[in-house]
C-alpha positions as CSV (number, residue, x, y, z in Angstrom):
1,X,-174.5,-3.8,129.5
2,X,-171.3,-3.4,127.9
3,X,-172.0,0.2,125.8
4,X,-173.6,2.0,129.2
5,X,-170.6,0.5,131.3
6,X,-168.3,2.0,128.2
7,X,-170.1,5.5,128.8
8,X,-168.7,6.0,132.2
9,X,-165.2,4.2,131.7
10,X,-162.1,4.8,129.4
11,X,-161.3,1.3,129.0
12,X,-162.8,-2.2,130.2
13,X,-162.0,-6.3,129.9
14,X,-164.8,-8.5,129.0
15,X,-165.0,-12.1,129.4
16,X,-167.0,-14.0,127.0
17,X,-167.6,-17.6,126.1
18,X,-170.3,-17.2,122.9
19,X,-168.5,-16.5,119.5
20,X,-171.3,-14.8,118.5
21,X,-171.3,-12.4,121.0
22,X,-167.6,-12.0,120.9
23,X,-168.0,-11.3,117.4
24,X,-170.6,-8.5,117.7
25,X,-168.5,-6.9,120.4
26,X,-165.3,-6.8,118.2
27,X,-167.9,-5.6,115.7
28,X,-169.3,-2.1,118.0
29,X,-166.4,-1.3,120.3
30,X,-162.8,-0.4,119.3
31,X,-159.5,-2.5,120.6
32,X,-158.9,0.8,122.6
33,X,-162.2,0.5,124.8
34,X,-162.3,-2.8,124.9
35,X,-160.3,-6.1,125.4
36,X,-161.9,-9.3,124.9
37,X,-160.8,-12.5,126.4
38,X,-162.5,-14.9,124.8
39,X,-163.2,-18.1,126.7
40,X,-164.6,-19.7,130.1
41,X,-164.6,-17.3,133.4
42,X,-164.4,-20.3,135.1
43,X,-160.9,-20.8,133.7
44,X,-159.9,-17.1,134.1
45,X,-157.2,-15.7,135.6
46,X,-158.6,-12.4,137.5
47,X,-155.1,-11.8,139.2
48,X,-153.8,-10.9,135.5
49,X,-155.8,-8.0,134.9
50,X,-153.9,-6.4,137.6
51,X,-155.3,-4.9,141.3
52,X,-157.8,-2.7,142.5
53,X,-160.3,-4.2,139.5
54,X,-164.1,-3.7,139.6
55,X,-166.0,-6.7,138.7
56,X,-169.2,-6.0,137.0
57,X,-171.6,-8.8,135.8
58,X,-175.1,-10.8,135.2
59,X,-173.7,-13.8,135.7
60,X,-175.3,-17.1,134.5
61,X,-177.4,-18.5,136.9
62,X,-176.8,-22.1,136.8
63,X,-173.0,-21.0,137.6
64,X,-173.2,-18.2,139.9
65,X,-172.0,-20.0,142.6
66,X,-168.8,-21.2,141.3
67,X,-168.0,-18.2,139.6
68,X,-168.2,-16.6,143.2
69,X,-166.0,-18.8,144.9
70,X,-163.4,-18.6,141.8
71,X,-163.5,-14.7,142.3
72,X,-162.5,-15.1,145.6
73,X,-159.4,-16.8,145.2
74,X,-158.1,-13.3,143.2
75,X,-159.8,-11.3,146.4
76,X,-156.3,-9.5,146.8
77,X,-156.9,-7.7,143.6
78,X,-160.9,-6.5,143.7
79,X,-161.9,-3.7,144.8
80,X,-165.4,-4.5,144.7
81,X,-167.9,-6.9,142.9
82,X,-171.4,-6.0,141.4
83,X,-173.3,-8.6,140.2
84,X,-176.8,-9.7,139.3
85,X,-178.0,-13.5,140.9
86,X,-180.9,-15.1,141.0
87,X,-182.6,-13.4,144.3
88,X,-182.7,-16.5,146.7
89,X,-179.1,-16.9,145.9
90,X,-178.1,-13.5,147.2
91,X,-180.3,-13.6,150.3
92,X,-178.5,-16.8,151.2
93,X,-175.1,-14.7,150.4
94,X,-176.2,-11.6,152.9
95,X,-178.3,-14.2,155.6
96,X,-177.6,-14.0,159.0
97,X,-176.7,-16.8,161.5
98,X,-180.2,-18.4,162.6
99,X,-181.9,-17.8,159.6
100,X,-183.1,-20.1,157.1
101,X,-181.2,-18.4,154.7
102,X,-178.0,-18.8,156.4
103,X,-175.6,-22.0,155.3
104,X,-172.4,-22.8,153.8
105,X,-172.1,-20.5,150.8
106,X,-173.3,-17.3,153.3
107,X,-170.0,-18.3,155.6
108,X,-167.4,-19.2,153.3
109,X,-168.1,-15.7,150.8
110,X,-168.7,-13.7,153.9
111,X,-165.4,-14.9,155.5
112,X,-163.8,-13.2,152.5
113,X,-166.1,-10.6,151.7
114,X,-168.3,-7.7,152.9
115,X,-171.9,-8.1,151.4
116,X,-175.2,-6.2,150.8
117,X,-177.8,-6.6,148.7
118,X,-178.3,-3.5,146.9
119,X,-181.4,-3.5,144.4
120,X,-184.3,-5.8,143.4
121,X,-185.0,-6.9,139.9
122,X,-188.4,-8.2,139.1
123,X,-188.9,-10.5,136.6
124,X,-190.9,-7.8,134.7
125,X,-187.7,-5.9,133.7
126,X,-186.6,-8.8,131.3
127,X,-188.2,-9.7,128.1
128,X,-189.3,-12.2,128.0
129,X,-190.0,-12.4,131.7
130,X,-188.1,-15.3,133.2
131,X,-189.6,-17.5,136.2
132,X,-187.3,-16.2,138.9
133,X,-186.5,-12.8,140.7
134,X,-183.3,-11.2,140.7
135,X,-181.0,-9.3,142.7
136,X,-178.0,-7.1,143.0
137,X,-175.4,-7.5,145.3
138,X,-172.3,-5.3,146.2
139,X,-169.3,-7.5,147.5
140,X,-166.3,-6.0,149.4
141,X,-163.0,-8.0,149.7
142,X,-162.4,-8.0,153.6
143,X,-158.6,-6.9,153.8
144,X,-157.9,-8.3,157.3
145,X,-159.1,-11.7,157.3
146,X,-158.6,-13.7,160.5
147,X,-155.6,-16.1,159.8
148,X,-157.4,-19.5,158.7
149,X,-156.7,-22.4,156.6
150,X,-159.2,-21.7,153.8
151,X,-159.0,-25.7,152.8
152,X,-159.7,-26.8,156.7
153,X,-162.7,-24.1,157.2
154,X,-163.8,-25.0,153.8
155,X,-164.6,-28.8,155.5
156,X,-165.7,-28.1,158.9
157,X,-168.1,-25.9,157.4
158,X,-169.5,-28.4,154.7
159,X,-169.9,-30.8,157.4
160,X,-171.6,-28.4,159.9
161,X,-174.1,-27.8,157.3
162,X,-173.8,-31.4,155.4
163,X,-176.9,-32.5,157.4
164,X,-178.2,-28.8,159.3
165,X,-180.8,-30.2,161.5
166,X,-178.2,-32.7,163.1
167,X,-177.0,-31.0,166.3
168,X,-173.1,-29.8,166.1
169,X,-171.9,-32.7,168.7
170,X,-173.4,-35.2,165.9
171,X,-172.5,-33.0,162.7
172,X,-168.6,-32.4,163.7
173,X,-168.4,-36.3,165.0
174,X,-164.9,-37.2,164.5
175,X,-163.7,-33.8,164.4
176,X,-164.8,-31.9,167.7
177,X,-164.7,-33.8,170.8
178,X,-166.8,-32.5,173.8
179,X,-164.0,-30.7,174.9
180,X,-163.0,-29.3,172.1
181,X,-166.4,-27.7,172.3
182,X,-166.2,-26.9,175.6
183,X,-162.6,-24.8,174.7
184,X,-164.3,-23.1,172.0
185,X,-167.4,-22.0,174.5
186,X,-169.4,-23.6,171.7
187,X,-172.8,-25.2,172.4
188,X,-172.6,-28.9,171.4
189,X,-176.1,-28.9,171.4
190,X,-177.0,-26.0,168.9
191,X,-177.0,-26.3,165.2
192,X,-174.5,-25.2,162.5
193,X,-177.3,-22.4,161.6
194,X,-176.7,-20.8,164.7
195,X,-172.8,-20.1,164.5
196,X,-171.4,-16.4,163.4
197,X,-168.5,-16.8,160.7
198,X,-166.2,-15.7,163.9
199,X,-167.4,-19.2,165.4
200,X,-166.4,-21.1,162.4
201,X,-162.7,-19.2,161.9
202,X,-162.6,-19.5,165.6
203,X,-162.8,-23.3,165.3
204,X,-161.1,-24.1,162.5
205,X,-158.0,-22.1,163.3
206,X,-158.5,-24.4,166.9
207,X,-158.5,-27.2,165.0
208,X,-155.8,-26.8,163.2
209,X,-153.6,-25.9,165.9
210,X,-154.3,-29.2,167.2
211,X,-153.5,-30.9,163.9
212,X,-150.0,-28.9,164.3
């Protein structure tokens, strides 16, 4: 990817963990095109590159998720993100409430980000042809964000989904009371699959002015 993506830009950052790799990149590009950090993009520091970055990958599948949710924390300085995940994975990202689809990793990255899945890979276009599908996604950082603690949504959403076929009075035991629910105009009764991401701010911005 990186000589197309060179094509259309004056200068880029890379971030690569294989030595081998890092050495045939430091072998084809100039210091002018390219920087390399070399090392784990789990351990990266996005906010360092500066703001208004575009973050273009195929990220490793057995760490797409976590990569996601690390990208987030530097959200203030993305412009967008295109990346490539395993298809089932981005249609979780993009699902809407009451859908199967639709769980904890759709409403904590849609909280912070505008989403849409923007082109199917087949398995066909790789060689050799791996086992899964693929996708593209576009991610937009949301600029406005209701006013939430990030740490207390990240919990009451976990546990709305930590057991999804439980019904929300059951699931949020110990942390919504009937009344609570009944402040929130939420159904006790209904299932975590069936709340918007506005429901879940809604809540946990409730809950912690109750903690207050």
């Amino acid at each position: 990817m990186t000589g197309p993506l060179l094509a259309g830009v004056k200068h880029m950052h890379v971030i690569e963990i294989d030595r081998d790799i890092v050495g045939q990149l430091k072998q084809d590009f100039l210091s002018q095109q390219l920087t390399i950090h070399e090392g784990d993009a789990l351990k990266f520091d996005f906010a360092t590159l500066g703001s208004d970055l575009r973050v273009i990958g195929n990220l490793p599948y057995n760490i797409s998720t976590p990569i996601l949710f690390h990208l987030a924390q530097s959200s203030a300085h993305l412009r967008d993100i295109h990346v490539m995940l395993q298809k089932e994975v981005v249609e979780r990202m993009v699902a809407l409430p009451s859908t199967s689809e639709y769980g904890r990793l759709s409403v904590m990255l849609q909280y912070q980000f505008t989403m849409d899945k923007v082109l199917d890979v087949p398995a066909e276009a790789f060689r050799p042809a791996p086992k899964v599908e693929s996708a593209v996604v576009r991610m937009l950082p949301r600029r406005h964000a209701p006013a939430c603690d990030e740490a207390l949504l990240a919990h009451v959403v976990a546990k709305a989904f930590g057991q999804r076929r439980k019904m929300l009075r059951n699931a949020l035991k110990g942390v919504f009371e009937a009344e609570d629910f009944a402040a929130l105009g939420l159904d006790p009764g209904g299932r975590a699959e069936n709340l918007a991401v506005g429901d879940f701010v809604r809540a946990t911005n409730y809950l912690a002015g109750k903690q207050r």
